[in-house]
C-alpha positions as CSV (number, residue, x, y, z in Angstrom):
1,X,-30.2,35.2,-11.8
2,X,-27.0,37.5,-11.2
3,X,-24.1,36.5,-8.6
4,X,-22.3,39.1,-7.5
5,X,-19.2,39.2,-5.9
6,X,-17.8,42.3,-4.0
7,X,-13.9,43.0,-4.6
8,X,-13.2,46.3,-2.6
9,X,-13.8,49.0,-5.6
10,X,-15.5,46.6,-8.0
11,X,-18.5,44.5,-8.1
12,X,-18.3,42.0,-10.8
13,X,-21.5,40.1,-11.6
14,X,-21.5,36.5,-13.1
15,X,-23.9,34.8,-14.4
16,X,-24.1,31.2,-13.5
17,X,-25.7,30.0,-16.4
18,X,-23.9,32.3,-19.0
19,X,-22.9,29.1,-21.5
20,X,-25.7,26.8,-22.3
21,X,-23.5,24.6,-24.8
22,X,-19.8,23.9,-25.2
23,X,-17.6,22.0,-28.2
24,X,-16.3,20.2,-25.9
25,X,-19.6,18.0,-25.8
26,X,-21.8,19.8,-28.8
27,X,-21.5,21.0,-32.1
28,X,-22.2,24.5,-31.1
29,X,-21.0,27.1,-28.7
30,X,-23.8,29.3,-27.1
31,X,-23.8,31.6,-24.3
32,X,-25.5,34.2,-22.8
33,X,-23.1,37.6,-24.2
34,X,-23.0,39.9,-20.8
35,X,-23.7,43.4,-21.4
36,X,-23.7,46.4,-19.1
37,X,-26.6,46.4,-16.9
38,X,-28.0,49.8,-18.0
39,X,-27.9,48.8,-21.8
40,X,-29.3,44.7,-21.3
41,X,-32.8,44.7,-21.2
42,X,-36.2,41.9,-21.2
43,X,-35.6,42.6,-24.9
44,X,-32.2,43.1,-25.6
45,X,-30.1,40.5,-24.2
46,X,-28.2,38.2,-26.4
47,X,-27.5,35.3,-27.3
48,X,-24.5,34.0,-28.8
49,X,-23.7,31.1,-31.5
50,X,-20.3,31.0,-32.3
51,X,-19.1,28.9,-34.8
52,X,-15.6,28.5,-36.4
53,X,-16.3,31.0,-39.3
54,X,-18.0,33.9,-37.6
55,X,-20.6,34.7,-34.7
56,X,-24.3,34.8,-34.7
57,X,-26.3,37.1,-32.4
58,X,-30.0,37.2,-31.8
59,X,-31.4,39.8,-29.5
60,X,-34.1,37.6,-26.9
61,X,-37.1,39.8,-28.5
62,X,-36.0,38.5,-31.7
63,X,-35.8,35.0,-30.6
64,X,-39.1,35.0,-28.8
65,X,-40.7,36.9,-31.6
66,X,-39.2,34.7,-34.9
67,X,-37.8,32.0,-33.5
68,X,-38.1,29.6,-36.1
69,X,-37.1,32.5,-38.9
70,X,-34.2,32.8,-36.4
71,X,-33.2,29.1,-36.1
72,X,-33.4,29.5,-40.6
73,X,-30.7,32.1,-40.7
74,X,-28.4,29.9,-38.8
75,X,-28.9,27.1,-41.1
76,X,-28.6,29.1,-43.9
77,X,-25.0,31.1,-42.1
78,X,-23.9,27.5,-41.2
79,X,-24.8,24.4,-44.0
80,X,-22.4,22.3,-41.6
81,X,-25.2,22.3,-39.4
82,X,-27.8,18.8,-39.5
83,X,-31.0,18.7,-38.4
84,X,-30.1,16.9,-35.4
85,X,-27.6,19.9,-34.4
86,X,-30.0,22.4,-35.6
87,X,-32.5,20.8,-33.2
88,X,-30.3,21.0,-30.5
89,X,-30.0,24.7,-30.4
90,X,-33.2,24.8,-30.5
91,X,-33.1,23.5,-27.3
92,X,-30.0,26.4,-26.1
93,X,-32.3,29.7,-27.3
94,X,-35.5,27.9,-25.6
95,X,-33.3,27.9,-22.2
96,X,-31.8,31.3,-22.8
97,X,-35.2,33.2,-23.4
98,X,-36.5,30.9,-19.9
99,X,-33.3,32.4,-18.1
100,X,-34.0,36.3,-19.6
101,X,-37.4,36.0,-18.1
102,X,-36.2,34.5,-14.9
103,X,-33.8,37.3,-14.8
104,X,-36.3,40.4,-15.4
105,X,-39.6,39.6,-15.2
């Protein structure tokens, strides 16, 4: 689901559901990374982790492909991470690959 929003020359689009998880109220930061409509694809729209020492990116074929080899490297980039936490963004890439196929198919 794309908003858009007319401004005379430009037409910004906005996702409503860009961020699925905030520090404020989880251990992670995850969003949906907005690319330009003729590049983001079924396949190749991302989602982001970021995390206070670097971010992690997984393409949405990847995710639905590998998830759980996905959800490995992340515990393996960030050993801060419990299984509760790891769990939980679970949850995020679960609802990020729902919204891609919302979005395109």
């Amino acid at each position: 689901m794309v908003t858009r929003v007319k401004d005379k020359k430009y037409i910004i689009s906005i996702r409503s559901y860009m961020s699925y998880s905030r520090w404020s109220d989880s251990y992670w930061y995850t969003y949906w990374q907005t690319q330009d409509k003729d590049t983001e694809n079924y396949d190749t729209a991302i989602f982001c982790i970021c995390n206070f020492d670097s971010d992690i990116i997984f393409r949405a074929k990847h995710l639905r492909e590998q998830l759980d080899k996905c959800i490995e490297t992340v515990r393996i980039m960030d050993k801060r991470a419990n299984d509760e936490e790891i769990n939980e963004l679970a949850i995020y890439m679960n609802r990020f690959l729902e919204d891609v196929e919302k979005e395109y198919l």
